[in-house]
C-alpha positions in Angstrom: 31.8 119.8 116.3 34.2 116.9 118.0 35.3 114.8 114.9 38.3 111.9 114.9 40.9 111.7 112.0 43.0 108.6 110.8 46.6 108.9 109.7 48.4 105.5 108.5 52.2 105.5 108.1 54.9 102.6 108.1 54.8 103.1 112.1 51.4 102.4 112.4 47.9 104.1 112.5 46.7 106.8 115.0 43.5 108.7 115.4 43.1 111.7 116.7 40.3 114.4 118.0 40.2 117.9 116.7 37.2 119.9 115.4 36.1 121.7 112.2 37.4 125.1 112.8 41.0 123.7 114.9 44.0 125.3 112.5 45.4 122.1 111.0 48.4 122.9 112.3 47.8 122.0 115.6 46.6 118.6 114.0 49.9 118.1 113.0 51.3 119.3 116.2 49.6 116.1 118.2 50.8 113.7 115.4 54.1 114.7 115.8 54.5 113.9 119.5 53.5 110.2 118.3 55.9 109.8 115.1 59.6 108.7 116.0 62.0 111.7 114.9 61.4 112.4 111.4 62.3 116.1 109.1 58.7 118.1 109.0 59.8 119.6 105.9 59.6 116.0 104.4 55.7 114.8 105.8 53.0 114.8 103.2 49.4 113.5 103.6 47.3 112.3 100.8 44.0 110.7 100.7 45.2 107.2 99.0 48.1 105.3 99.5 49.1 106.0 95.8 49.1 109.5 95.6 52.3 111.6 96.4 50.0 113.7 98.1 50.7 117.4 99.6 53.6 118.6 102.1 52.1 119.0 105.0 54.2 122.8 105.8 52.0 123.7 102.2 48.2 123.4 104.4 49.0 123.9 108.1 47.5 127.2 108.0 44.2 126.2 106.9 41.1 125.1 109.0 40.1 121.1 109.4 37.1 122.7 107.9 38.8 124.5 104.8 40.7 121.2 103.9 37.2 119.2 103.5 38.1 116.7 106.4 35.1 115.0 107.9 34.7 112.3 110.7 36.5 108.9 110.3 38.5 110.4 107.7 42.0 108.4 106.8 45.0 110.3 106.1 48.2 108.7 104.5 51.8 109.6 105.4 54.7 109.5 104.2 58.1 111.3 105.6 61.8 110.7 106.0 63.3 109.8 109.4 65.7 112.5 111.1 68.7 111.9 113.1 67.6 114.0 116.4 66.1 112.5 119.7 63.5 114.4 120.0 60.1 115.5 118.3 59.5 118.5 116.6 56.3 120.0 115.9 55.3 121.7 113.1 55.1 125.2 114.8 58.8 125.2 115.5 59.2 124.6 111.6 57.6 127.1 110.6 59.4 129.5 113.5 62.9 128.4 112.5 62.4 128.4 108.9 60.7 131.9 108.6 61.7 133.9 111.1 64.9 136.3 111.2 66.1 137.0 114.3 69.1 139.5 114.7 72.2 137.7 114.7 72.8 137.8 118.9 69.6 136.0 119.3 71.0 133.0 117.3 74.5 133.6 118.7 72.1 132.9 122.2 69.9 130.4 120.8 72.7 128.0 120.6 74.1 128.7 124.4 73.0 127.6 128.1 74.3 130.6 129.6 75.6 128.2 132.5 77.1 130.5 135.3 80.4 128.9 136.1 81.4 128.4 140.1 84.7 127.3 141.8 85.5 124.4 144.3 84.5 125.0 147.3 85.8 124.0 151.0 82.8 121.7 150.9 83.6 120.0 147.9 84.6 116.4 148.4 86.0 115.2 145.0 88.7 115.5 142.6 89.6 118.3 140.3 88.2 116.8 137.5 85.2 115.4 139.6 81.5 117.9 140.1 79.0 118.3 142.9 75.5 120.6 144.0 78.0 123.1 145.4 80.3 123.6 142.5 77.8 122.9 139.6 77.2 125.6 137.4 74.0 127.4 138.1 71.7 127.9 134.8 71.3 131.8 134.1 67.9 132.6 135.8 68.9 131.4 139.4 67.6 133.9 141.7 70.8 133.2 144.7 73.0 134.5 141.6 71.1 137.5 141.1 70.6 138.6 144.9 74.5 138.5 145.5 74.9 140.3 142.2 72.3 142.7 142.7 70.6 141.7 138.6 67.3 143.2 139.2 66.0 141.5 135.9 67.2 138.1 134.3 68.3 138.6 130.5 65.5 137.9 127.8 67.5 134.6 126.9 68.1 133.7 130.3 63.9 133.8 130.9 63.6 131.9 127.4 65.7 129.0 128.1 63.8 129.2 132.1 60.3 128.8 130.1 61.5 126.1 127.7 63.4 123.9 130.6 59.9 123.8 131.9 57.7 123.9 128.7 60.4 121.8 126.7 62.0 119.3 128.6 63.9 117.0 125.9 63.6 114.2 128.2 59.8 114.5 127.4 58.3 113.4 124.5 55.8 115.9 123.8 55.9 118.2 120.9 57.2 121.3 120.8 55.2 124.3 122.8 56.0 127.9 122.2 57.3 129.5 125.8 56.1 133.2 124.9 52.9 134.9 123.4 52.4 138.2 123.2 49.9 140.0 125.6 46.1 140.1 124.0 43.7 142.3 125.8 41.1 142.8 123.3 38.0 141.4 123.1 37.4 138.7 120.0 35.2 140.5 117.7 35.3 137.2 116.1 33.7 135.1 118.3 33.4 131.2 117.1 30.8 131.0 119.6 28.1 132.6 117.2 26.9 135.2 118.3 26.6 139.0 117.5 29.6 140.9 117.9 30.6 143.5 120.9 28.8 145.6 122.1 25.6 143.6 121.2 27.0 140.0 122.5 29.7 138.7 124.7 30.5 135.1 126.1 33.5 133.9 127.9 35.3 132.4 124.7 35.6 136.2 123.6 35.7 138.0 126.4 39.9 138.7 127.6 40.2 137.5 131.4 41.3 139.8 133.8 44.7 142.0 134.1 47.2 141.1 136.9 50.2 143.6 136.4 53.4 142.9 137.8 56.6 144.0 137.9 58.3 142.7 134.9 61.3 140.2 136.0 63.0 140.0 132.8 64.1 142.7 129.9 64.8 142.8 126.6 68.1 144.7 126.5 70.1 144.8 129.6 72.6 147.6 129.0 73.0 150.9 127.1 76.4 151.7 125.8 77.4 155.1 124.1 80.5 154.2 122.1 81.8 157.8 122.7 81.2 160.7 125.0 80.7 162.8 122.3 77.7 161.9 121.2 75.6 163.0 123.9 78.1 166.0 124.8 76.8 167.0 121.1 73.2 166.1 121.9 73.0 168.0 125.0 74.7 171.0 123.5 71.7 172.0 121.8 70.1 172.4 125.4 72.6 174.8 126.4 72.6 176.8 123.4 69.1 177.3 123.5 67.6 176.3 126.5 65.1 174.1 124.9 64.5 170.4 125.1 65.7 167.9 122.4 64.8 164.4 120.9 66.8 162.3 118.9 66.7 158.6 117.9 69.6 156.5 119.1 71.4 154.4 115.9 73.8 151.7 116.3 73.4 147.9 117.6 73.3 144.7 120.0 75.9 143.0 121.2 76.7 140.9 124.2 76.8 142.0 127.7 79.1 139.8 129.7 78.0 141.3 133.2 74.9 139.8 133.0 74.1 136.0 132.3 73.0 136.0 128.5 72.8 139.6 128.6 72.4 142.1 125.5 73.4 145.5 125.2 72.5 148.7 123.0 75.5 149.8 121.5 74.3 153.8 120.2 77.2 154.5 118.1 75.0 158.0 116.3 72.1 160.2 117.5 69.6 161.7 114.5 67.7 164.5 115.9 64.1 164.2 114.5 61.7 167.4 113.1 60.6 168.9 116.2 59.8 172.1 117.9 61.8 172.6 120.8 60.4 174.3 123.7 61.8 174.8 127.7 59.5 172.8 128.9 58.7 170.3 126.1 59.1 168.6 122.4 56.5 168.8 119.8 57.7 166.3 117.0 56.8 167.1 113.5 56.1 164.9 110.5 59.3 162.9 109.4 58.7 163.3 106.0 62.6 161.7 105.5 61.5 158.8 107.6 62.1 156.4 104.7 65.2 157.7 103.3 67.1 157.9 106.6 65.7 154.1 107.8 67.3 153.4 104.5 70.4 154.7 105.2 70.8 153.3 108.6 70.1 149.9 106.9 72.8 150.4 104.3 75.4 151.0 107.1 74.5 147.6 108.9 73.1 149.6 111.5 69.3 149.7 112.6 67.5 152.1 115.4 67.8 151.1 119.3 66.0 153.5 120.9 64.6 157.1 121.4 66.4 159.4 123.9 65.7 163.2 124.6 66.7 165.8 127.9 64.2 167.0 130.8 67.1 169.5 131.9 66.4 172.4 133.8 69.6 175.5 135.1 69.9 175.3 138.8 70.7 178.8 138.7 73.7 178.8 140.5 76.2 179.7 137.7 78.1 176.5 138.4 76.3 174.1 135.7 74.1 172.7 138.0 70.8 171.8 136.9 67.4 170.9 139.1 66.7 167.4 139.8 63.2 166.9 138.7 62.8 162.9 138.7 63.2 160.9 141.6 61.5 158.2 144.0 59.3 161.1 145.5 57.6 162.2 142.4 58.0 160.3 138.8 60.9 158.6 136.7 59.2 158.5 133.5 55.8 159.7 132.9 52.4 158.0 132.0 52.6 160.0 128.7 56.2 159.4 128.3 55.9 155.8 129.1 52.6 155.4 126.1 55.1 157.7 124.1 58.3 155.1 124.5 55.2 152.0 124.1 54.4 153.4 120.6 57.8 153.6 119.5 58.4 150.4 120.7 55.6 148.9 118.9 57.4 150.7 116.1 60.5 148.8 116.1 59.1 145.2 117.2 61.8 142.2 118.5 61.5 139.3 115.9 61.9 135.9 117.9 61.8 132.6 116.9 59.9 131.5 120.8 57.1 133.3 120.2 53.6 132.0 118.9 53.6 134.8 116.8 57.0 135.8 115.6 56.9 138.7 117.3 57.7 139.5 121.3 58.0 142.8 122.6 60.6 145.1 121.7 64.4 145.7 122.1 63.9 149.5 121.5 64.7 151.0 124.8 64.1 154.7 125.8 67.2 157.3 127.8 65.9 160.4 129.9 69.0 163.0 130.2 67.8 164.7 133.5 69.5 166.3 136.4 70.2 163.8 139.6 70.2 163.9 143.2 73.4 165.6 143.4 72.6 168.6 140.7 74.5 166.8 137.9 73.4 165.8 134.5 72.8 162.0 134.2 70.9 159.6 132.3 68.6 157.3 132.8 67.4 154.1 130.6 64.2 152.3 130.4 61.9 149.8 128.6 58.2 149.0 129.0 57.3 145.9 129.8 55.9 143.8 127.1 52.3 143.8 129.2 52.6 147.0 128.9 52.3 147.4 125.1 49.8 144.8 124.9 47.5 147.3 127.2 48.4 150.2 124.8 47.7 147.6 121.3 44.2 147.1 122.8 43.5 151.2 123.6 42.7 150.2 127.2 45.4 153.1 129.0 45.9 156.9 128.6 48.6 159.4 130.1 47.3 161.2 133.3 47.5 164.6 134.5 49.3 163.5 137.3 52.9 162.1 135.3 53.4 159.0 137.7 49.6 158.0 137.0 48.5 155.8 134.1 44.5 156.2 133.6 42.2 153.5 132.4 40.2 154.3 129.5 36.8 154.0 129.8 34.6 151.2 127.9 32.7 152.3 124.9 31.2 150.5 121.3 34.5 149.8 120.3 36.3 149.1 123.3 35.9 146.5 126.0 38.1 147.0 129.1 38.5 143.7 131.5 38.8 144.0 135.4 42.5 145.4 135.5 44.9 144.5 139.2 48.1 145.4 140.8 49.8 143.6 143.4 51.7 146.0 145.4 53.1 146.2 149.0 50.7 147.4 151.8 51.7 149.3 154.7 51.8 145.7 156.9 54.3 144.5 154.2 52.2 142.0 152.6 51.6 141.1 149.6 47.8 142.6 148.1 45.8 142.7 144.9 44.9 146.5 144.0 42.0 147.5 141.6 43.1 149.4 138.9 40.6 152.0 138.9 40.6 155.0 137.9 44.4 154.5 137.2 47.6 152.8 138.9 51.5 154.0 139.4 53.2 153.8 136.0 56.3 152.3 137.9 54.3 148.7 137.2 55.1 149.3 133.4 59.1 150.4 133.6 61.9 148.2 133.1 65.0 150.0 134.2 68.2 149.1 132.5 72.1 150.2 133.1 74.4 152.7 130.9 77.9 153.3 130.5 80.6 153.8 128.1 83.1 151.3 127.0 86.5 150.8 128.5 88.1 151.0 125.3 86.3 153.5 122.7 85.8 151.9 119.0 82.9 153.9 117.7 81.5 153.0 114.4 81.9 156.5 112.6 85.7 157.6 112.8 85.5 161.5 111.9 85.6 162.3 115.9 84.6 165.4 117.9 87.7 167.5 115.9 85.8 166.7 112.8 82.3 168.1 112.9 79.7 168.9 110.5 76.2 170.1 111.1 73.9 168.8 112.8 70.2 167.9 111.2 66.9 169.6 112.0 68.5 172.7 114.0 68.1 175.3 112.1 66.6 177.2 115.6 69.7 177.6 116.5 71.5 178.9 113.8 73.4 175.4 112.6 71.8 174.3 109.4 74.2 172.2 106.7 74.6 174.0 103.6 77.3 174.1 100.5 79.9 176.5 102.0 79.8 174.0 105.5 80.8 170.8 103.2 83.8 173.2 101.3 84.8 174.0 105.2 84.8 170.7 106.4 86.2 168.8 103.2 89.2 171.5 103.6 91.7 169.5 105.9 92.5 167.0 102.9 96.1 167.5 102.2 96.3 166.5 98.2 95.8 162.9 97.4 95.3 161.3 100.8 92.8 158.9 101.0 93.1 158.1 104.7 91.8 161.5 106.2 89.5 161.1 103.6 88.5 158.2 104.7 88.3 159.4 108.2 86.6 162.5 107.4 83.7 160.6 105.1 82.7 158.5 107.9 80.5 160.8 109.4 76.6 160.6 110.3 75.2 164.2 110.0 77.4 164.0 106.7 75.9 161.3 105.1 72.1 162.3 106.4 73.2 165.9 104.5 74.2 163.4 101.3 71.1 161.6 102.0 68.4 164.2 101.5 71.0 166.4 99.3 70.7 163.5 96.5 71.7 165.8 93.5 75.0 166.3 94.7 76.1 163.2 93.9 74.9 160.5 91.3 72.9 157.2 92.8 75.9 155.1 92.3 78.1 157.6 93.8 76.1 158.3 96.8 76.0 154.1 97.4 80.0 154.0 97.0 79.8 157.0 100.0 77.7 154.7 102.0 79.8 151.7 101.3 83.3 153.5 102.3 81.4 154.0 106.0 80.2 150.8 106.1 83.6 149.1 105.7 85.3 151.7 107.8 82.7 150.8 110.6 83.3 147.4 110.3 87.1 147.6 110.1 87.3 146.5 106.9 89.5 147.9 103.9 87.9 151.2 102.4 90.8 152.6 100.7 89.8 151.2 97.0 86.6 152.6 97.6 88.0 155.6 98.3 90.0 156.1 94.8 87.0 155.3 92.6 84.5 157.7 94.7 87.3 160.4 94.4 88.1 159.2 90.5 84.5 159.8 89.5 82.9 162.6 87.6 80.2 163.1 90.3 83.1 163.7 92.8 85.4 165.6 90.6 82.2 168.0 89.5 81.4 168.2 93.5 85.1 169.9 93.9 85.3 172.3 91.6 81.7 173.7 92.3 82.8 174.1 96.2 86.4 175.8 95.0 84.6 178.1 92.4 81.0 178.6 94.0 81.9 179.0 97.5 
């Protein structure tokens, strides 16, 4: 039901339509595109001009309805002016007042991303002086990214694309969020009325048809191993056994100055999950340490960025050469390892402040370590585009027999399934719509992105390939972390110096064996351990640290049960 509301403030009255179930929220929304610049977290509304009344951030959530608001109703306001040019709506409050990002999507939030370009023989002016063919060109321009060969635009570069469109601060229209995440499921909440599916349907309910296309923007750009030795170490399991390994990647994002706005995946540590390894396969196994390792990973300032695991196969030839198995002719990343990577990116979920929701896709990004073209072990990184997950939220796609295949699940009680399209390339070179039926190429879900190592190595944990202890979860092959491997690999301390300890203590598989070892040292101890890596990661000073660990009784009693026990 259409109703009309009154609002009265020193800058006049204004009425405006809405309906008993509209959010009240998006009430506000409209009033603020017709208020001069004032602070949201100021307004309040009350029903007489007396009454202090109630801050309008308190009820945006509820319904028109829920609030008791009826036709010809008058609202009062009251707010204090704020010094910016433009308005703000009430969405954006709540965005930028509850949401935490991580700290390179604020360092981005608060940059153009403007690509820079020289004078020109056709530039007429001064040096001080600017025209169309020395202007700098904003981050998404497509000439840029053809002469660069950027197959994507950064995930900032598309967000500051949508709001120069959707937000022009010339305009004075409220704010509008420029992402949403993909919803394919059907409304089993229909406002319409009726009975729920599978007994009723109406448009208002019913999820309009998929288009899938190429995703043109990603998440993460780059992948960056902060030291060869990390997947040397990983990939050593494969040739001492001959099996296949997972592990999830550890470390950070930072900027990635080769791209315009562009982040990269710094992976500074690999924890090989619970799994049963096989030549052909991974069965993972329940994490039961889940918990206590996310902990730990969030103690060191660090957080997970991806999942990576090998598809390697011996050529045979005695030389180290192994067979290349993914390439253009058959598959890159499978339908089942593409629903696998969806699931743990739905896991780790990106926070961001542009989104309806607080929530848009994910920066968790997935490496294959597979043979190439030329017989070599290389790697490979991916992400799945954010349509992608919404497709797996809504249970509408399942992994194929054949790998590059993605099948579409059939409708039942609890699942509806919209008409589902590809555009694609036909053999005249034009541009067609595709049904998706039974099933469509899994490339239209992959994201590629690059991978490297840096220039200059600075990884986070200092200990270093001549310092290794045990890894986790390989007890298969013989290496499993016990009493007599700590004695061994505390041994290199020469007396009191706290710098090799140092070194030596900032070790991953040595904390994870602290970590689930917990009765070696005291809680407070343990932290301290933690804390002496964190610093050292973060190039901070760790040598106090360092004296009261080895000063305490928990440390001293640690010692003399490795000299006398072992």
């Amino acid at each position: 039901m259409s109703l009309v509301l009154r609002f009265r403030s020193k800058d006049g009255m204004f009425r405006l339509n809405t309906s008993q179930n509209a959010s009240f929220g998006s009430v506000l929304d409209q009033l603020a595109s017709r208020l001069p610049p004032f602070k949201p977290e100021s307004l309040r509304l009350a029903s007489s001009p007396s009454d202090q009344g109630q801050l309008a951030l308190d009820i945006k959530d509820q319904s028109v309805q829920g609030l008791n608001l009826k036709h010809g109703d008058m609202l009062y306001l009251t707010y204090e002016p704020a010094e910016a040019s433009k308005s703000v709506g009430i969405s954006e409050v709540k965005e930028t007042n509850t949401v935490k990002q991580l700290p390179i999507d604020d360092i981005y939030d608060k940059e153009e991303g403007l690509i820079p370009r020289k004078r020109t023989s056709l530039c007429k002016h001064t040096d001080k002086g600017m025209c169309e063919y020395c202007s700098p060109l904003p981050p998404w321009d497509k000439g840029y990214q053809q002469e660069h060969n950027i197959k994507h635009i950064s995930f900032h570069a598309h967000i500051n694309e949508l709001n120069s469109l959707t937000n022009r601060k010339e305009s004075g229209s409220s704010y509008i969020s420029p992402l949403s995440e993909s919803n394919f499921k059907i409304n089993k909440n229909c406002p319409a009325g009726h009975d729920p599916w599978p007994k009723g349907i109406c448009s208002k309910c019913q999820p309009s048809a998929v288009t899938l296309q190429r995703q043109n923007f990603r998440m993460v750009d780059h992948v960056e191993f902060q030291d060869s030795e990390i997947i040397n170490e990983f990939i050593n399991a494969w040739r001492l056994s001959g099996t296949q390994r997972i592990g999830l990647m550890l470390g950070s994002y930072d900027r990635y100055e080769k791209v315009p706005l562009g982040i990269k995946a710094k992976v500074e540590a690999i924890y090989e999950l619970p799994q049963v390894d096989q030549e052909d396969g991974i069965i993972l196994q329940n994490w039961e340490e889940e918990q206590q390792i996310l902990s730990l990973i969030r103690k060191l300032d660090l957080q997970p960025v991806g999942i990576i695991f090998t598809d390697l196969l011996d050529a045979g030839s005695g030389n180290g050469s192994v067979i290349c198995k993914r390439h253009k002719d058959s598959f890159f990343l499978s339908s089942l390892e593409a629903i696998f990577a969806i699931k743990w990116q739905l896991k780790f979920p990106n926070i961001c402040k542009w989104s309806d929701s607080g929530i848009f896709s994910s920066k968790f990004v997935t490496c294959v370590i597979s043979g190439n073209t030329s017989g070599e072990i290389d790697i490979e990184a991916y992400q799945i585009s954010e349509s992608g997950e919404g497709l797996v939220k809504a249970d509408l796609i399942s992994p194929s027999t054949h790998p590059n295949e993605v099948y579409i699940n059939e409708q039942n009680d609890e699942r509806y399934v919209p008409e589902i399209f590809y555009q694609k390339i036909n053999e005249y070179g034009l541009q067609v719509k595709q049904h998706a039926t039974p099933s469509f190429p899994v490339e239209y879900l992959l994201v590629s992105l690059t991978h490297g190592f840096p220039e200059r190595s600075s990884p986070f944990f200092k200990a270093g390939a001549s310092n290794k202890f045990p890894i986790e979860n390989r007890a298969y092959i013989g290496e499993s972390a016990s009493m007599p491997d700590l004695k061994n690999y505390l041994s290199s301390i020469n007396g009191d110096d706290m710098s090799v300890l140092a070194t030596l203590l900032s070790n991953f598989h040595l904390l994870v064996y602290f970590t689930l070892n917990q009765d070696i040292l005291s809680g407070h101890e343990y932290e301290l351990l933690v804390e002496i890596t964190r610093k050292i990661g973060k190039g901070e000073e760790a040598l106090p640290d360092c004296y009261k660990l080895v000063d305490s009784d928990g440390w001293r009693t640690l010692q003399t049960i490795l000299q006398v026990g072992y």
